[in-house]
C-alpha positions in Angstrom: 89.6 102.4 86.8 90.1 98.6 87.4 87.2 97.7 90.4 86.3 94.4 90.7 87.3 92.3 87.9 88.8 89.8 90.3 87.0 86.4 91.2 85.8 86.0 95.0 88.5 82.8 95.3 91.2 85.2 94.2 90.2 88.1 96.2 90.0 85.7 99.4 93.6 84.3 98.2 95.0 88.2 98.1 93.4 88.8 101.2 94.9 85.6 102.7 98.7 86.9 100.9 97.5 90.6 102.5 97.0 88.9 106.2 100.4 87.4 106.3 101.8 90.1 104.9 100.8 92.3 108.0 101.8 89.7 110.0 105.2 89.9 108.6 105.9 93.9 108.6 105.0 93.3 112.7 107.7 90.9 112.6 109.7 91.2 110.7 109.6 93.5 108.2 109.0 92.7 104.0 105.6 92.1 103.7 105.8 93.9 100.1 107.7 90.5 98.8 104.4 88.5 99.4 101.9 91.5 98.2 103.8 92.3 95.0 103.8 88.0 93.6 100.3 87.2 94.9 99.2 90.5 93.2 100.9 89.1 89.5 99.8 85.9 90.2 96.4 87.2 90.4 96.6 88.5 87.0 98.4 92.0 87.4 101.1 93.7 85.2 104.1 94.7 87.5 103.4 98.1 87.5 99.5 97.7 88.4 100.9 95.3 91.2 103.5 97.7 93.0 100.8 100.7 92.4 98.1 98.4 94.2 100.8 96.9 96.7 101.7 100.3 98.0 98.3 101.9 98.6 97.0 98.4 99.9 99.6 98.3 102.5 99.7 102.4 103.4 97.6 101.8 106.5 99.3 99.7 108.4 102.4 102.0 107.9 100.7 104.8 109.3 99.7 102.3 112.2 103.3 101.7 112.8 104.4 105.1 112.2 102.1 106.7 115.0 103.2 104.0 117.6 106.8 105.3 117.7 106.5 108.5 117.3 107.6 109.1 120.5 111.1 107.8 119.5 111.3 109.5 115.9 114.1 112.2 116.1 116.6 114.1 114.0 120.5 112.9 114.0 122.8 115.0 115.6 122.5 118.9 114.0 120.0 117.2 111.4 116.7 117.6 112.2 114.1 115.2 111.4 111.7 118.0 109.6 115.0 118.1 107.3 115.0 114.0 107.0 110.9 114.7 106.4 111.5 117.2 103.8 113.6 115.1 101.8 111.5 112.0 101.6 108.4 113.8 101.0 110.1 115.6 97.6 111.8 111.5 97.2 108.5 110.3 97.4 107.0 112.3 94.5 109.7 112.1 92.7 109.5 108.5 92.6 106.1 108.0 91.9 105.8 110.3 89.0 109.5 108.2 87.4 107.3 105.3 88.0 104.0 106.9 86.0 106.3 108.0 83.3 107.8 104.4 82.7 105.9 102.5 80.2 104.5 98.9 82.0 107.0 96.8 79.3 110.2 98.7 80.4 109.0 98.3 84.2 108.2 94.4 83.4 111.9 93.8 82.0 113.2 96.5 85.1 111.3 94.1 87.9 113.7 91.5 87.5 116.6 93.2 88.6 114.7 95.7 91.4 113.7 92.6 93.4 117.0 91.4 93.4 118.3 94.5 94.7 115.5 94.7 97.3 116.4 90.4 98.2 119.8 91.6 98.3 118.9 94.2 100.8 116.9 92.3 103.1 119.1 89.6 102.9 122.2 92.0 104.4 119.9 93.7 106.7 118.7 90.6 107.9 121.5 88.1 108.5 124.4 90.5 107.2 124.8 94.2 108.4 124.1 94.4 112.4 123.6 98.0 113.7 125.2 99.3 117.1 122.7 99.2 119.7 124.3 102.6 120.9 124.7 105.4 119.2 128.3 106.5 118.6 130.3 109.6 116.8 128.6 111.0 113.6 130.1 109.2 110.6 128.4 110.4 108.4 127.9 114.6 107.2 124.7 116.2 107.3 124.8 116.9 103.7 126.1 113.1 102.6 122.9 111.4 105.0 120.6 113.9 103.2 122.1 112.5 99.6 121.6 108.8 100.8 117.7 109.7 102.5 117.2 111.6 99.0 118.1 108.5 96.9 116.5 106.2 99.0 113.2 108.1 98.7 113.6 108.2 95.0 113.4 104.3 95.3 111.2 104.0 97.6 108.4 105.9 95.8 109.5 103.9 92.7 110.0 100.5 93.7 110.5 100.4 98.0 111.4 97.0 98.5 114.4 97.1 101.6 113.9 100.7 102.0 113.7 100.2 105.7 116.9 98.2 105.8 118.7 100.5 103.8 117.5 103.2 106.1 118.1 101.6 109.4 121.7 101.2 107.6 122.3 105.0 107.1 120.7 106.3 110.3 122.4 103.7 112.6 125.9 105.0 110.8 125.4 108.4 110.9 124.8 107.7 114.9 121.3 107.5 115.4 120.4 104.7 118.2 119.0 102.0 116.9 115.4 102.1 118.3 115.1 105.9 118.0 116.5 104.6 114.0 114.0 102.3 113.6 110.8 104.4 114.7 112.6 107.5 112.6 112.9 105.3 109.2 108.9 104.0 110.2 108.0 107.2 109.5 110.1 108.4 107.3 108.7 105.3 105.3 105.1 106.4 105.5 106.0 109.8 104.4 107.2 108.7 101.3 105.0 106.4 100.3 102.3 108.8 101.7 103.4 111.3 98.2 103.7 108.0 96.4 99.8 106.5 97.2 98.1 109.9 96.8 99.8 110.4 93.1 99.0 106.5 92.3 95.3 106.5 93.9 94.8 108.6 90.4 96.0 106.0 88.0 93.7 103.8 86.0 95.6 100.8 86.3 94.9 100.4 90.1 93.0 97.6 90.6 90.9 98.7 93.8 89.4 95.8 94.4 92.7 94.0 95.0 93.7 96.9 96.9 91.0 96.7 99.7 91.4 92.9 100.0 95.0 93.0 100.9 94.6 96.2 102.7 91.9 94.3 104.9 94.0 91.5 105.0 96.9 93.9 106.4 95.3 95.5 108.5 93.9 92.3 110.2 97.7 90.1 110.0 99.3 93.6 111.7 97.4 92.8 114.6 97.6 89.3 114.7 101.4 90.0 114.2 101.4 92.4 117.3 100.2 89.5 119.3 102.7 86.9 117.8 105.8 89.4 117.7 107.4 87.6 121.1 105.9 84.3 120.3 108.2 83.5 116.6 111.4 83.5 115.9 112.1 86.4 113.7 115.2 85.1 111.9 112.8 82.4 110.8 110.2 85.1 109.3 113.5 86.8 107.6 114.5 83.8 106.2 111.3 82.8 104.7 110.8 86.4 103.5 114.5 85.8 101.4 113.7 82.7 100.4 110.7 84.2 98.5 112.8 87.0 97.1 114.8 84.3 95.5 112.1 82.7 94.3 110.4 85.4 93.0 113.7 86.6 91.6 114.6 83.1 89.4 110.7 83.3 88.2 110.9 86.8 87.0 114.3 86.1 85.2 112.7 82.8 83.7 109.0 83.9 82.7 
């Protein structure tokens, strides 16, 4: 296993990308699309970096998870032991695609899966608005459990805009949009919780890295509690995109 071949200045720096990171999933959401550069800029391939990204920030998603669970339900006949189920199986199935892809086809994949997850944000952000109330069920039980499936898949392989595109399906398929957004929290958790304990196994984490920017999480999702009614969140969104793009051109170009 990789432990602690990092420098003390770059740990601090991925501990410093880890605390607004935190600060941004309290806000905002995307915190992933400032884990995942600092973590290559600190030396990682991009499969070591997702792998350490996602365990690094598990904790605070559990943190987030627990605090709505009051508001986590099922939509309409579908129960949300159903929507559990499916990301759980998502989750694993995700993770183990990701073990099985060799780090050079991953490298030349990155490009294009953070464009997709940019793309994502971006429409969940400033594009796609969901209803604040709930309305007729658009969507059958059987198509929202193919779209949670899929979305599962991705999320234990790559999970950038996983929460948009779940927000997206629940809020169409009726769900309102505060009982949606504590429902894809945990749903979130869940399947990275199958992804994490399948990657805390692989070599190439770099623990280390992982409990700098899980310290630093930790600390910026409390900070980011404190801040949430004191920042404009389409500001936070927009700087999130703007890195996306960023982070997009630079993958395409290096």
């Amino acid at each position: 296993m990789i432990i602690a071949n990092q420098p003390l200045p770059v740990l601090l720096l991925i501990a410093l990308a880890g605390l607004y990171a935190g600060m941004q999933n309290a806000l905002a959401g995307g915190g992933s699309f400032i884990t995942f550069p600092a973590l290559l800029l600190a030396g990682l391939n991009p499969l070591a970096a997702n792998m350490s990204s996602t365990i690094a920030l598990f904790p605070s998603q559990i943190t987030t998870a627990i605090a709505g669970r009051k508001m986590v339900s099922g939509v309409g006949h579908l129960s949300f032991r159903s929507l559990f189920i499916v990301s759980l199986i998502g989750g694993v199935l995700g993770a183990l695609l990701l073990l099985s892809t060799p780090v050079s086809i991953f490298t030349n994949l990155v490009p294009w899966l953070v464009l997709f997850a940019t793309a994502a944000f971006a429409w969940g952000s400033f594009g796609y608005q969901p209803h604040s109330t709930a309305t007729a069920r658009q969507l059958p039980n059987s198509v929202l459990l193919l779209i949670q499936g899929v979305i599962a898949i991705y999320g234990g392989y790559f999970g950038g805009g996983i929460g948009f595109l779940m927000l997206a399906a629940l809020t169409v398929a009726g769900q309102q949009v505060r009982a949606a957004s504590a429902t894809k929290n945990a749903l979130a958790m869940t399947m990275n919780a199958s992804a994490v304990a399948i990657f805390a196994f692989s070599p190439m984490i770099n623990w280390a890295a992982v409990v700098a920017l899980g310290l630093g999480g930790v600390l910026g999702g409390l900070i980011g509690s404190w801040l949430i009614h004191r920042l404009p969140e389409r500001l936070l969104r927009g700087f999130v995109v703007l890195v996306g793009v960023v982070l997009t051109v630079w993958l395409f170009l290096r």
